[in-house]
N, C-alpha and C positions, 0 to 999 in steps of 0.2 A: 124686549130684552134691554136691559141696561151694558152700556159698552162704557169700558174704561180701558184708559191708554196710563201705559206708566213707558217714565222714561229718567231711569235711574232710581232717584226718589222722589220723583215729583207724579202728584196724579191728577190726570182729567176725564171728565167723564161725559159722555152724550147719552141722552136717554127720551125720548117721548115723556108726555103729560103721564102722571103717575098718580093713580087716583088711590083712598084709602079702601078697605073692603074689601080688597080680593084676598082669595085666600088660597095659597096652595099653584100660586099662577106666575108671579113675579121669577124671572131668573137673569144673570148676570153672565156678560164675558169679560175677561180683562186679558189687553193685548200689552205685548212688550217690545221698546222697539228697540232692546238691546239685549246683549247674554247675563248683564249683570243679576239678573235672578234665576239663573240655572242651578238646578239644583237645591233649589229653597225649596220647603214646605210652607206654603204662603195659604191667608188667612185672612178673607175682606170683612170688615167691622165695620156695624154701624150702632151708631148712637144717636138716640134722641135726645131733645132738648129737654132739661131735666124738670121745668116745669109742664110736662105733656106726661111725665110718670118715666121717663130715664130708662126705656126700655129698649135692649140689647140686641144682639143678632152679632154673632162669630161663627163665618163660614165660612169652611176648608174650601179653596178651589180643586175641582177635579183634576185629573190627569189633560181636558183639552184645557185647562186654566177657566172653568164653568163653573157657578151655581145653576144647581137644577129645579125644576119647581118643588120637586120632593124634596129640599132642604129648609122648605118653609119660611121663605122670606116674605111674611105678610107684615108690610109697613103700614104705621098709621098716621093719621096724620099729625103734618108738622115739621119742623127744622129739622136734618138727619146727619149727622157728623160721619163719615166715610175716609177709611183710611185703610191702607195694606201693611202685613208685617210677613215676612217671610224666618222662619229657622233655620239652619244647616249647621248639626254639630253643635260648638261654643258659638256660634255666629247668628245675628238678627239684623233684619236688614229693616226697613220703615220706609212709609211714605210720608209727607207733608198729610194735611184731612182737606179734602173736600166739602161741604155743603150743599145739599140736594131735599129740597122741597117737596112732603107729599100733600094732594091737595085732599079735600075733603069731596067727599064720594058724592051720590044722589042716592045712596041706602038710607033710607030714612027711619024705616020700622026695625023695630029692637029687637030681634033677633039674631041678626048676625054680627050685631054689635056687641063686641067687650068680648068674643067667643073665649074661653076661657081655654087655655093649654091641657095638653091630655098630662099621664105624670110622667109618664117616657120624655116628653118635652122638657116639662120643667125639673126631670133631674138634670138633664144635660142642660140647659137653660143654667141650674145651680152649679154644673159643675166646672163649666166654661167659665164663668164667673169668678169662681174660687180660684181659678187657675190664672186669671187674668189678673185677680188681687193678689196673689200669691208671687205672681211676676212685679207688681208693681212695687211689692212690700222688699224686692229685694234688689229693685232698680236703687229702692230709697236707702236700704240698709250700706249697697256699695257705693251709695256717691256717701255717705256719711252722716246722712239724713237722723240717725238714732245715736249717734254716739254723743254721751254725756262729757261735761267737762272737767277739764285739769282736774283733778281734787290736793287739797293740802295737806301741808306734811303734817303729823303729828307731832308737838313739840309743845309740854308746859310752858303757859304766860312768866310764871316766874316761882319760885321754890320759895317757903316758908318752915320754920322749925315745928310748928306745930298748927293745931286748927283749930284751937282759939287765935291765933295770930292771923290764919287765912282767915277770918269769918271776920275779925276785927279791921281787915286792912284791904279788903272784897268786898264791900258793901251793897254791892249792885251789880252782880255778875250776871252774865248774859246766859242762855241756854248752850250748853258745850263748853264751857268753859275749863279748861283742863291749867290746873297747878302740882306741884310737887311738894311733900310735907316730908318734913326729915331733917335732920340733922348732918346726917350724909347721907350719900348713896348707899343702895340702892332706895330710892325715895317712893312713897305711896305717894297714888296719880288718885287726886279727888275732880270730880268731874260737877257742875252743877245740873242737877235734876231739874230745868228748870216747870215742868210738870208738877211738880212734887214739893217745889220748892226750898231744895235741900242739898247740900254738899254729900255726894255717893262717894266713899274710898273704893277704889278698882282697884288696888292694890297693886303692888310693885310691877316694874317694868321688865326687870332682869332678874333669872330665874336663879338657880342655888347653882354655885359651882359644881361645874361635871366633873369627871374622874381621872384621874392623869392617865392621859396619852401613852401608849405604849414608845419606847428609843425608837427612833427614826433607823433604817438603814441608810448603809455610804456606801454608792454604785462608785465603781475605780474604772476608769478606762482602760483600754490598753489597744497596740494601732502595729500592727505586725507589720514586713518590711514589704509586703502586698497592698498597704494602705488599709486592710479591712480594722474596722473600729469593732471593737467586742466589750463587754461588759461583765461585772463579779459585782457581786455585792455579798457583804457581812450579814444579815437580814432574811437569808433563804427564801427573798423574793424573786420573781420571774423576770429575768434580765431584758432590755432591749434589743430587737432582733441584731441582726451581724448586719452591718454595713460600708458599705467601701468609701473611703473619701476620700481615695487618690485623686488628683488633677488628670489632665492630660498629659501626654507623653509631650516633653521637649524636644523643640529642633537639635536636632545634631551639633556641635558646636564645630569650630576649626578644628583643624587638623595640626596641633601641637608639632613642634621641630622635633628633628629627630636626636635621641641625648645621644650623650661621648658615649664610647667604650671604656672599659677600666685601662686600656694601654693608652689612650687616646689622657686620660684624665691623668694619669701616673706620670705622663710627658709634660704635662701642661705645668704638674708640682715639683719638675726639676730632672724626673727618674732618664740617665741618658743610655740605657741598654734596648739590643733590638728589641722586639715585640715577639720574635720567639723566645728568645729569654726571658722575656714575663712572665709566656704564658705560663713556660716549665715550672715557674717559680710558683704561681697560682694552684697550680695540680700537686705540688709538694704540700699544702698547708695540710687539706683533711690528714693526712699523712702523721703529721709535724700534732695538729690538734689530738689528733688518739693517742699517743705515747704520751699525753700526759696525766696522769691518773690522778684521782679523788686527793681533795685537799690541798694540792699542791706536790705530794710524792713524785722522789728523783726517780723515775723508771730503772737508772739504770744500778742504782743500790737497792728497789725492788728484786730486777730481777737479779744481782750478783749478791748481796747479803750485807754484812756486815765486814769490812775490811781489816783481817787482824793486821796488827801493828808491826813493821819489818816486813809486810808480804810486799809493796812496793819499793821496787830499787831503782835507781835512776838508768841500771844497762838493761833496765824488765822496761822500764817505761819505753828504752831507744829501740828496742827491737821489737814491740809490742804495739807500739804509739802508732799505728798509719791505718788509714781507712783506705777501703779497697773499693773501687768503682769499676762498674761493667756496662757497655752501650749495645743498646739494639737488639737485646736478647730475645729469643722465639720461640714461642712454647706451645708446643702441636697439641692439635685438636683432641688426641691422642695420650698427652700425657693427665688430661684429668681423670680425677678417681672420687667418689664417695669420700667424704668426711663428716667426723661431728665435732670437732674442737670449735666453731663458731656455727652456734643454731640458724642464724639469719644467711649464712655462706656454708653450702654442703656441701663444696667441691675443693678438693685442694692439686695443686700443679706443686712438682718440684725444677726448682730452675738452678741446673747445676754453674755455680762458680768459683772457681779455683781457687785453694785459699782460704776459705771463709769458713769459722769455727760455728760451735753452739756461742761462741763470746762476742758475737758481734750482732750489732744493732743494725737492722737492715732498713733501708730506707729505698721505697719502687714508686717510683717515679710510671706510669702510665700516658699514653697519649691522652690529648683534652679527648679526642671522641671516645675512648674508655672512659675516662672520666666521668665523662656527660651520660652513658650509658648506665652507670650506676649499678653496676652487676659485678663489678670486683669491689673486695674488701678495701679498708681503710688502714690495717693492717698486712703484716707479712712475720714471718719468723724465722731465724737460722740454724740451721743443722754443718754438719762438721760434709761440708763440701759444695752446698748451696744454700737458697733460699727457698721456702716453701710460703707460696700464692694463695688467694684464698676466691671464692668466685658462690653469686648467686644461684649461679641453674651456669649448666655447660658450657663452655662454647663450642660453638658449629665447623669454630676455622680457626689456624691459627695467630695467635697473638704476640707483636711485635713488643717489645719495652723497652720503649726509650733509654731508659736512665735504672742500673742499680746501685746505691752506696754504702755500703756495711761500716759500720763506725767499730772502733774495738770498746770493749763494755772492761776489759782487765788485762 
């Protein structure tokens, strides 16, 4: 038995005198004195010296890491190259080669010399072979062993009007030779045959104008206040999907001072009344704002008409002339009722005050929390003894009013 030791990629070998002639007898162990070839399918190879006839042997070790005599390692003699390669997967592993000398037998008579392979042999014989050139042809293809060089651009020596002018001013052109003839572009590309000995026209380089393009479409952005990016185009093409190109959310910033109030701001511009008197003054305006109608019209020769001439006299105006104010008025929960004379306000209160005609202009002053509540009218109206209120939805309880003033309208 031939014993070989590897250790990584390196191999050595011990064996006894090794004579040529045997046949069917010779076998091999090979030990490892590391894990580096776990897992390999490994393959001991030997080669002779290529003047002795360069004959082969590629033999799978078995499962104990064995050639057996039934693999038919009959060496002959002469110098024997010996080397290991193992597979796993895309991976190949190798050894350095050894040299191992087989010596020449004491078989003398011709018979069992030159035995000749059965064809079960020498297919596999062939087919080991092919698979061994097959590997090598493609060791050499990936280190770059076949690849051709650079090749050059294609580009006319130099252009001529015609070919008598290239034939007169080319005397000696080389095989390949590429010129252009023409007057302009697009130019005939004449090439030298030099086989043939003759200028070949290949004809133009650039081919006939193609056909006009159909109008391009115009994609429009657009970027909603979520960040998403979406897309329209004129063109009835397939838009680009929706996409978000908000940032990230910002830190919080400071916490801003806290502003005036409107009384706080009215003091600051001069105004020297308390701060309930403001407010009152504030709750009078939506009041003050709706009595005045479209255009600029006086309300109060809306609602009184036209004033015939001599109907004002100066003891009509002294006994007629004063406005009537009423405080703290209360109007039970109780006295509201259904109304339609304001669609947005379907409740109306009467708030009796002494006094007060259909001729006077009434002016209801509300507390700020009514106000702010937004469920009484902006309006009010007067009847021959109060004032009539105007309200959103009912109230639950009853309602204090600050302030009423009737102006006289005649």
């Amino acid at each position: 038995m031939i014993e070989f030791f590897v250790s990584g990629q390196s191999l050595k070998f011990y064996t006894p005198v090794i004579a040529a002639d045997s046949l069917n007898y010779l076998t091999a162990k090979v030990n490892f004195s590391d894990a580096a070839w776990d897992g390999y399918s490994k393959w001991l190879h030997f080669r002779q010296d290529e003047e002795l006839g360069a004959e082969t042997f590629d033999l799978q070790l078995d499962g104990n890491n064995e050639i057996t005599a039934d693999q038919k390692l009959n060496l002959s003699v002469g110098q024997w190259e010996i080397y290991l390669t193992g597979v796993k997967g895309e991976s190949r592993l190798t050894t350095v080669p050894v040299i191992m000398t087989v010596q020449e037998s004491g078989l003398i008579d011709a018979p069992l010399h030159g035995l000749p392979m059965s064809v079960a042999e020498r297919v596999d014989f062939n087919a080991k072979q092919a698979l061994l050139t097959a590997q090598a042809v493609k060791e050499m293809a990936d280190s770059g062993a076949f690849d051709g060089k650079p090749g050059t651009s294609f580009a006319p020596l130099a252009y001529f009007e015609s070919v008598l002018a290239l034939e007169e001013s080319i005397t000696e052109p080389s095989p390949g030779d590429v010129y252009g003839v023409g007057s302009s572009a697009p130019y005939d590309i004449y090439v030298w045959d030099g086989v043939n000995q003759l200028w070949v026209n290949n004809g133009q380089l650039q081919g006939a104008p193609g056909e006009q393009g159909k109008p391009g479409a115009t994609f429009i952005p657009n970027v909603d206040t979520s960040g998403n990016l979406s897309w329209s185009n004129d063109g009835g093409l397939e838009n680009p999907p929706l996409r978000n190109i908000s940032g990230p959310k910002g830190d919080t910033g400071p916490k801003g001072e806290d502003g005036k109030g409107p009384y706080e701001v009215a003091s600051a511009n001069g105004y020297t009344g308390t701060e309930a008197t403001f407010n009152q003054a504030l709750t009078a305006f939506p009041y003050h704002n709706a009595r005045h109608l479209p255009e600029g019209a006086d309300p109060i020769k809306v609602q009184t008409g036209n004033i015939a001439d001599g109907a004002v006299t100066k003891a009509k105006l002294a006994s007629d002339a004063k406005s009537l104010s009423f405080a703290n008025k209360t109007v039970a929960a109780s006295s509201w009722s259904s109304d339609s004379t304001y669609a947005d306000y379907a409740y109306r209160a009467a708030v009796a005050c002494s006094g007060v005609s259909e001729n006077h202009f009434p002016i209801v002053v509300f507390s700020p929390a009514d106000v702010l509540g937004g469920s009484f009218a902006p309006v009010a109206e007067s009847y021959s003894g109060g004032v009539y209120i105007y309200a959103a939805s009912k109230p639950a309880a009853a309602v204090t009013i600050p302030s009423i003033v009737c102006l006289p309208l005649a």
